[in-house]
C-alpha positions in Angstrom: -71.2 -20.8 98.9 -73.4 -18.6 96.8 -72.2 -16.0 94.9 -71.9 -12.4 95.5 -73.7 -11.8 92.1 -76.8 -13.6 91.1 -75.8 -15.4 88.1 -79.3 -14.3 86.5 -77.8 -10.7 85.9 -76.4 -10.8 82.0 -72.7 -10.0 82.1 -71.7 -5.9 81.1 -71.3 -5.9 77.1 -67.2 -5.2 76.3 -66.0 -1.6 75.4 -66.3 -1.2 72.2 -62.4 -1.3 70.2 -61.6 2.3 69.4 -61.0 2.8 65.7 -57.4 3.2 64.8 -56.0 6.8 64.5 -57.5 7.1 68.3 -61.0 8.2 67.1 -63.9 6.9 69.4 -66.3 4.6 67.3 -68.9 7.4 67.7 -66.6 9.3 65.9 -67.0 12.0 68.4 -64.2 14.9 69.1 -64.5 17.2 71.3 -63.3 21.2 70.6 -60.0 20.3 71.8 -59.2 17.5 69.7 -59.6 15.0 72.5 -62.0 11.9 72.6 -64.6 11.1 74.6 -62.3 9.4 77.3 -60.2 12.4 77.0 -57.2 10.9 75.3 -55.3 12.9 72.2 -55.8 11.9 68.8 -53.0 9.5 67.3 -50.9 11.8 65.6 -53.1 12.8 63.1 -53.2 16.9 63.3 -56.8 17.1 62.0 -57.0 21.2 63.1 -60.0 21.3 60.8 -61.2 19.4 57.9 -59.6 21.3 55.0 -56.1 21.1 56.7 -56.4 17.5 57.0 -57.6 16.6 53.1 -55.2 19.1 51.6 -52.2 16.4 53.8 -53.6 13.4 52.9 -53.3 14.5 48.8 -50.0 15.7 48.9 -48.8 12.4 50.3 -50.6 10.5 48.2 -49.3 12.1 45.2 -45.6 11.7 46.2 -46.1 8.5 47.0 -47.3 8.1 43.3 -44.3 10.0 41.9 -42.2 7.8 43.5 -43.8 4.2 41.9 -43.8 6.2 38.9 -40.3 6.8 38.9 -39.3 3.3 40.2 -41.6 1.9 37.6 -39.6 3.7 34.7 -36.3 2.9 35.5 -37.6 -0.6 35.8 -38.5 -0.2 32.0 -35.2 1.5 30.9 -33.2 -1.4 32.4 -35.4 -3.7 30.6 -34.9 -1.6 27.6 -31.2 -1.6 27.6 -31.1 -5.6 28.6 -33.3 -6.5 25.5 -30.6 -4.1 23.7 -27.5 -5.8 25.1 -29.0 -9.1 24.4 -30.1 -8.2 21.0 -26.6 -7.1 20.1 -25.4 -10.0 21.9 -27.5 -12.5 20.1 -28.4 -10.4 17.0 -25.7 -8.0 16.5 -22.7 -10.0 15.1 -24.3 -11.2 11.8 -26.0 -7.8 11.3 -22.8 -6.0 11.6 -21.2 -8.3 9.8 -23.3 -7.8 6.9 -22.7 -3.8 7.2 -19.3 -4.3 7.3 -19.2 -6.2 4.1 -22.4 -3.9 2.2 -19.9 -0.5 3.3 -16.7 -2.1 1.7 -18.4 -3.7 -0.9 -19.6 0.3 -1.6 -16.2 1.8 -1.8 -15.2 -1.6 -4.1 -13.5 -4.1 -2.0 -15.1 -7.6 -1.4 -14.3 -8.3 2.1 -14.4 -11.7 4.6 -14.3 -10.0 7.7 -12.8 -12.9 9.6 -13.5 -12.2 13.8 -15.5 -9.4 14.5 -14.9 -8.0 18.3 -18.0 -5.4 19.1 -16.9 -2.4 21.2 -17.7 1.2 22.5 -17.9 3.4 18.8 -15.5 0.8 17.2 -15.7 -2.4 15.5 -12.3 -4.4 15.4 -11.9 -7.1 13.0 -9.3 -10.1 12.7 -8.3 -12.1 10.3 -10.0 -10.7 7.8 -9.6 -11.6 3.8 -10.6 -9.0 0.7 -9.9 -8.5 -2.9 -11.0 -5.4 -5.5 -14.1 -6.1 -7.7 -13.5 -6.4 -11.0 -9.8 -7.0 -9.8 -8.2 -10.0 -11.6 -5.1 -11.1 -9.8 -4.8 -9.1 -6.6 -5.9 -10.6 -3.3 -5.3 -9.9 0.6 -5.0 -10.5 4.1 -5.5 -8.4 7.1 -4.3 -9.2 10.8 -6.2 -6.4 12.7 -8.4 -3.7 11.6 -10.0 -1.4 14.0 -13.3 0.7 12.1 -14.3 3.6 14.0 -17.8 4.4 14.1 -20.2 7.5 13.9 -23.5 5.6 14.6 -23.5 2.8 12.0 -21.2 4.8 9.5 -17.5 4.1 9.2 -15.5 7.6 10.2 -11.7 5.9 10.5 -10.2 2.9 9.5 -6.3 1.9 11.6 -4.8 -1.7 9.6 -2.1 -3.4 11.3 -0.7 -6.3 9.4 -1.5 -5.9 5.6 -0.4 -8.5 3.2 -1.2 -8.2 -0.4 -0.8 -10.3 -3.4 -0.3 -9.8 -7.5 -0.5 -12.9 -9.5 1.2 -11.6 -13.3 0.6 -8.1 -14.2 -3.3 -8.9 -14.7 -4.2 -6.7 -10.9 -2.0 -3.9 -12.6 -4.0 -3.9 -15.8 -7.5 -3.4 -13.7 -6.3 -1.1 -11.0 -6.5 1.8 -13.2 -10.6 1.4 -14.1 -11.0 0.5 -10.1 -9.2 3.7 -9.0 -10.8 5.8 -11.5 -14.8 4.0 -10.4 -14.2 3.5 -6.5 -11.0 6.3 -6.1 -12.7 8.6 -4.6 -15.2 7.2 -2.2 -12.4 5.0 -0.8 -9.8 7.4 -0.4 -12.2 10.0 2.0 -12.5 7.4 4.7 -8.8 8.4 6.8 -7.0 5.3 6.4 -3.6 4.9 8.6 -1.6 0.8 7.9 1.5 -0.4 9.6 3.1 -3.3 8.1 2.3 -3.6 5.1 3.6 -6.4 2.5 2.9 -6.2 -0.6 4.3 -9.5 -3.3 4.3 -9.9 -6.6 4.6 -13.7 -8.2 4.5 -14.6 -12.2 1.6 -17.0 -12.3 -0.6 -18.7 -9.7 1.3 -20.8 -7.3 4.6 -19.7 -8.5 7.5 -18.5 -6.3 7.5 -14.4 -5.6 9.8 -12.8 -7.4 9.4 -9.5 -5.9 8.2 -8.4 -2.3 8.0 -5.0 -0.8 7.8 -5.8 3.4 7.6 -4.2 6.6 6.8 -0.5 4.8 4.3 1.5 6.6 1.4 3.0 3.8 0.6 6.8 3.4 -1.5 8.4 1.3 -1.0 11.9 0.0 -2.2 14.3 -2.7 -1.0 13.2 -6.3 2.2 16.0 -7.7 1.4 17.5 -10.9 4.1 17.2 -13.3 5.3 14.0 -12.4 5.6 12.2 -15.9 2.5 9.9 -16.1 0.5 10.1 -18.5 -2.4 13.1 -18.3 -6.0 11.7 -17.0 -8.5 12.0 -19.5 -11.1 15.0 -18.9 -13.3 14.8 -15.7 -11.6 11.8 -14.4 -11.0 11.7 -11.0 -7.4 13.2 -9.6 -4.9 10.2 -9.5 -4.5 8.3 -5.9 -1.0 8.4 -4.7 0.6 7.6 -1.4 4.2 6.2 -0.4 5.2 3.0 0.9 7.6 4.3 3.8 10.7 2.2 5.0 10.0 -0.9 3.1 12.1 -4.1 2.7 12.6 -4.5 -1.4 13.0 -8.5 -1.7 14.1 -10.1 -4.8 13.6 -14.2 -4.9 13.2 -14.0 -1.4 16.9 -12.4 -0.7 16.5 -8.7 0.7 18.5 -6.2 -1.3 17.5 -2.9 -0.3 15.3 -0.9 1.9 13.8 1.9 0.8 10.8 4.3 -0.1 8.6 3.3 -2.6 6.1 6.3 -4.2 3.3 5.7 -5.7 0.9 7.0 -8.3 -2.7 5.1 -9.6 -4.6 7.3 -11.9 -7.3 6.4 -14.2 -4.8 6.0 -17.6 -1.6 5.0 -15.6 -0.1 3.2 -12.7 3.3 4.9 -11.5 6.2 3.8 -9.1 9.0 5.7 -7.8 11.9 4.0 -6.0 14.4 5.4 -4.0 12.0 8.7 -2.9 9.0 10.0 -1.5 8.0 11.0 -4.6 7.4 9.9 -8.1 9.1 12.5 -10.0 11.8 13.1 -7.2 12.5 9.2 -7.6 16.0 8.1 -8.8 14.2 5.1 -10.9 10.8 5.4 -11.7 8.1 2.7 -13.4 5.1 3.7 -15.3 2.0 1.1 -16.8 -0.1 2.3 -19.0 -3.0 -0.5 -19.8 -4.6 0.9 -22.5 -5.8 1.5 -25.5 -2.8 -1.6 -25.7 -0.6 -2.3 -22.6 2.8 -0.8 -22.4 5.3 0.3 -19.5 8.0 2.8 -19.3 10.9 2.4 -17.2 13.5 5.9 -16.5 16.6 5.7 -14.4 17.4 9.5 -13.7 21.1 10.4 -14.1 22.4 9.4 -10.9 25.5 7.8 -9.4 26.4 4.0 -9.9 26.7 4.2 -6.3 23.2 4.6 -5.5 21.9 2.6 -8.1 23.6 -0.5 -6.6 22.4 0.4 -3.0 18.8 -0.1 -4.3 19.2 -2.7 -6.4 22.0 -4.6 -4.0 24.6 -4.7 -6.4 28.4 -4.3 -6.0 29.3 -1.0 -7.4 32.8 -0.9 -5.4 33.9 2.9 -5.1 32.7 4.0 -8.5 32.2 7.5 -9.4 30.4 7.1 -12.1 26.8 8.4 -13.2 24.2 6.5 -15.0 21.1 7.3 -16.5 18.8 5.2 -18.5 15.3 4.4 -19.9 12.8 1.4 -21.0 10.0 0.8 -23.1 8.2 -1.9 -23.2 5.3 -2.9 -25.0 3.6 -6.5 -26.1 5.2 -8.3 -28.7 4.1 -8.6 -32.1 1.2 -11.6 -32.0 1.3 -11.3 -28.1 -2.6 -12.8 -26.7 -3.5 -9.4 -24.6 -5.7 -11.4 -23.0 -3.1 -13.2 -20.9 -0.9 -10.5 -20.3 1.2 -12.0 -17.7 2.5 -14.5 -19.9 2.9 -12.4 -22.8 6.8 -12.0 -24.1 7.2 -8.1 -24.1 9.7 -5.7 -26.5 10.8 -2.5 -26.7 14.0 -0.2 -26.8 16.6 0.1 -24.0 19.0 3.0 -24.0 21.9 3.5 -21.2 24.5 6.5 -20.7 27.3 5.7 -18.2 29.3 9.0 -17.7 33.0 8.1 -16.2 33.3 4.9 -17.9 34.8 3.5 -21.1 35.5 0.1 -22.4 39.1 -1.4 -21.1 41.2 -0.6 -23.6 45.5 -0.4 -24.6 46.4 3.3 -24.3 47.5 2.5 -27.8 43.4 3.4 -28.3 43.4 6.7 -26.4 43.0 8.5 -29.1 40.0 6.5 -30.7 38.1 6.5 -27.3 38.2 10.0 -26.4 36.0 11.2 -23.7 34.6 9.8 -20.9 31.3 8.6 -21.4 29.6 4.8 -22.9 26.3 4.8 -24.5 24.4 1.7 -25.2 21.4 1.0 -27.3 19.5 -2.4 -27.8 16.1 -3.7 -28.5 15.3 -6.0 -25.5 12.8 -8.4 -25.9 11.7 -10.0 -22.3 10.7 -13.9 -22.5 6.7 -14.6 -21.6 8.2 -16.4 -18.2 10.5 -13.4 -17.4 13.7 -15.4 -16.9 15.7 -14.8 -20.0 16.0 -10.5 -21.4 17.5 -10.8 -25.5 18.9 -8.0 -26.7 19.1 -7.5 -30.6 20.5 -4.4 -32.3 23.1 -3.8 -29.5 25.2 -0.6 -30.3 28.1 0.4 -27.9 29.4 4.0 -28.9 32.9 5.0 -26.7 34.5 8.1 -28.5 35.0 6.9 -32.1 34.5 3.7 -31.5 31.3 1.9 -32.7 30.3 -2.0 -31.7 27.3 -3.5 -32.7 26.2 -7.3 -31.6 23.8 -9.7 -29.7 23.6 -10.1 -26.0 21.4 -11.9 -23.3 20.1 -11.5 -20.0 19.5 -14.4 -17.9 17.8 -14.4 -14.7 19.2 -16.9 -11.6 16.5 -16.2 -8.6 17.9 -12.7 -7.6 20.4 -12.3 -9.4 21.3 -12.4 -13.5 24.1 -13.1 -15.9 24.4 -10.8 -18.3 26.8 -11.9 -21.8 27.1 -9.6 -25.0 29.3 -10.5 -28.5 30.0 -7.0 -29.6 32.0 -6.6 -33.5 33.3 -3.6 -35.2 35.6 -2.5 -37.6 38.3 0.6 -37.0 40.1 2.8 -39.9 43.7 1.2 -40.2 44.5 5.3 -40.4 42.8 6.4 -36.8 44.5 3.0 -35.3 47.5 4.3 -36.1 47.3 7.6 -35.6 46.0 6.9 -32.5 48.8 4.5 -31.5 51.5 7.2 -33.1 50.1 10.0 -30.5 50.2 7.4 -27.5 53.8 7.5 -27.5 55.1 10.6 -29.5 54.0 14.0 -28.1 54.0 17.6 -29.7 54.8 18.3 -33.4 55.9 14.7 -34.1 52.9 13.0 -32.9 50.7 15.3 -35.1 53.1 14.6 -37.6 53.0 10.6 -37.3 49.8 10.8 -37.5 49.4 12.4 -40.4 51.5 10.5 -42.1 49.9 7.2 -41.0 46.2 8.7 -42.1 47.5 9.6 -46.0 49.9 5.9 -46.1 47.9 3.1 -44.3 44.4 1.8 -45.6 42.2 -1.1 -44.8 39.9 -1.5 -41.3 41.3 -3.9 -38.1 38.2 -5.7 -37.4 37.5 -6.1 -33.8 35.5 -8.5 -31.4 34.6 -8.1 -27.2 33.1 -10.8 -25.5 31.5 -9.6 -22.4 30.4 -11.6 -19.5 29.3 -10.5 -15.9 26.9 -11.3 -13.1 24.6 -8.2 -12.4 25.5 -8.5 -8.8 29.2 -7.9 -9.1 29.3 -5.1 -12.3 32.9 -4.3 -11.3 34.2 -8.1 -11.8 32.8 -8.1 -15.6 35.0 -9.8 -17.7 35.8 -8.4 -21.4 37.6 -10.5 -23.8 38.8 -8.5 -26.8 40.5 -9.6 -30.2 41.6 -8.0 -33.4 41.9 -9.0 -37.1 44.2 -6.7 -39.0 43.2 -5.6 -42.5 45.2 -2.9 -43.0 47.8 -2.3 -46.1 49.9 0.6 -47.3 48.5 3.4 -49.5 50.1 3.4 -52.9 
């Protein structure tokens, strides 16, 4: 059947696809905004043409604000992760090395072990130092914390502090260090808990003297306090105390205590038993040069609390004791290896309360109350045996001169003295005459004995004890009588 078109006619073009936005492909608008099929625009409010460019910029230009923006933080993340991983893989050494160029500054060659890398703090463990130009004196430390101000220290808290002297070579050169590196050092705040601090006669040898478990604070120096006077413009002395702290002998604990100390440029001092040097009921000062020497002062204080420092066995004594030490190098002594140099120098001791045992026939020769004793000490180069020349013993009117030694067991020490003297046959009698006559007679007895009896009784003491148990000293006595009648 034919169709109802012929097929000669060309088929009607398409309608053309309108542009998107709604606008005819023309482009024609009517006044009303419409198309040419009547339809609305697509959502485009095009009012007129400076309304619809002034739109199109405005978005445009916070669109741009917004890559802009997303485009930076994109660069500050990638800043900060470069940082993170520069401190991560670069950080450690390069701190490290601050850490060791800032103490090497204040004078202290430092291994500072672990180093743990926090917010305005570096913490360290393990680490290992000694002073420069420091022969002798090395350390440990089991946690330091270093608070920071940028890269600069501004705080320093030590937990764990262990500190070795080998001789007395580290006391020798802490002077000159002090006096170079003092200052700089001591205006970082430093703040230590256990602290331990041991002192051994040679390299490798056993510790003969340990200070432990004392808690380290620094304070201004006291004027006044016995060392010896800086020279002009050197800097003011470092001093601090040693609070609380376990005083060890040979590795047996005798005492705990605080332990003051002093380190200016011409002296080191200690004080034991206070807070403070001069308030110190024994006190220890080292002078290095121009030739070593060391003084030693026990203030006049009683037995008692002499033996509660040193752990000795006083009992119930009352009485009061007072003392000093000088020690210098012996004559020929190698300066140069001043550990193991024998030392020398005068000892003097005043015990008020005491006297030597004695028959009350001797009351009247020893009168009073107090002992003195004098002696040149001379101290072995290994420090185990003390020998005492000279030795004077003065108890009223009675005078003893002898020998004596001092030998040391681990913490403790023997102690032996052969003491001789000679007393007027006249006082010995006169003495023994008022023992048992009283009044008139006795005088009388005795004045007779003085004018008819002559000679001298010649007497010995042996005297042995164990510094740990004063009370239990043992003192042998004899007498050779030279006397004869007056004719």
């Amino acid at each position: 059947m034919p169709s109802s078109r012929p097929s000669s006619l060309p088929s009607p073009d398409p309608a053309p696809e309108a542009p998107r936005g709604g606008v005819p492909a023309d482009g024609s608008l009517r006044g009303d905004g419409r198309s040419g099929d009547g339809r609305s625009g697509s959502g485009d409010n095009l009012d007129d043409g400076s309304d619809n460019g002034s739109s199109g910029d405005g978005g445009a230009r916070r669109g741009k604000r917004r890559w802009r923006a997303v485009i930076a933080a994109l660069v500050v993340l990638a800043v900060l992760a470069a940082a993170v991983a520069a401190v991560l893989v670069l950080g450690p050494p390069a701190i490290r090395r601050r850490i060791i160029a800032e103490a090497r500054a204040r004078g202290v060659a430092l291994e500072p072990g672990v180093v743990d890398l926090g917010l305005g703090a570096v913490r360290l463990r393990g680490a290992r130092f000694s002073l420069l130009e420091v022969r002798g004196l090395s350390g440990t430390v089991a946690r330091a914390t270093i608070e920071l101000r940028g890269l600069s220290p501004t705080r320093i808290a030590v937990d764990g502090v262990d500190l070795t002297l080998v001789g007395t070579d580290a006391l020798e050169g802490l002077p000159a260090w002090v006096a170079q590196h003092g200052p700089r050092a001591a205006a970082l705040p430093l703040t230590t808990s256990r602290v331990r601090l041991g002192l051994r006669d040679r390299e490798g040898g056993p510790e003969v003297l340990a200070l432990a478990d004392g808690s380290l604070q620094r304070r201004a120096a006291a004027s006044g306090q016995g060392a010896a006077a800086p020279p002009p413009g050197a800097p003011p002395p470092e001093a601090g105390v040693l609070k609380q702290a376990r005083v060890l002998v040979a590795g047996k604990e005798i005492a705990r205590t605080d332990v003051a100390w002093s380190i200016g440029a011409a002296s080191i001092s200690l004080g034991f038993g206070g807070d403070d040097v001069a308030a110190a009921p024994l006190r220890a000062e080292l002078r290095p040069r121009p030739s070593p020497s060391a003084s030693i002062a026990l203030a006049p204080v009683p037995l008692t609390a002499v033996g509660a420092l040193l752990g000795v066995d006083v009992g119930a004594a009352k009485m009061i004791v007072s003392g000093t030490l000088d020690l210098r190098l012996a004559e020929g002594a190698d300066r140069t290896a001043l550990s193991q140099a024998p030392l020398e120098g005068p000892i003097a001791l005043t015990v008020k309360g005491f006297t030597l045992p004695h028959p009350k026939e001797l009351d009247g020769l020893l009168f009073g109350d107090t002992t003195t004793l004098k002696a040149d000490a001379r101290i072995s180069g290994d420090r185990q045996r003390v020998a005492l020349g000279g030795v004077e013993v003065a108890a009223g009117a009675l005078k003893l001169t002898g020998t004596g030694t001092i030998e040391r067991d681990g913490a403790d020490a023997s102690i032996g003295m052969d003491l001789s003297g000679s007393i007027p046959c006249s006082l010995l009698a006169g003495s023994a005459a008022m023992s048992h006559l009283t009044g008139a007679v006795g005088l009388l007895a005795r004045d007779l004995m003085s004018r008819t009896l002559a000679g001298s009784v010649a007497v010995r003491a042996r005297v042995d004890a164990r510094a740990s148990r004063l009370t239990a000293a043992r003192v042998t006595p004899s007498a050779i009588l030279r006397c004869k009648l007056r004719l």
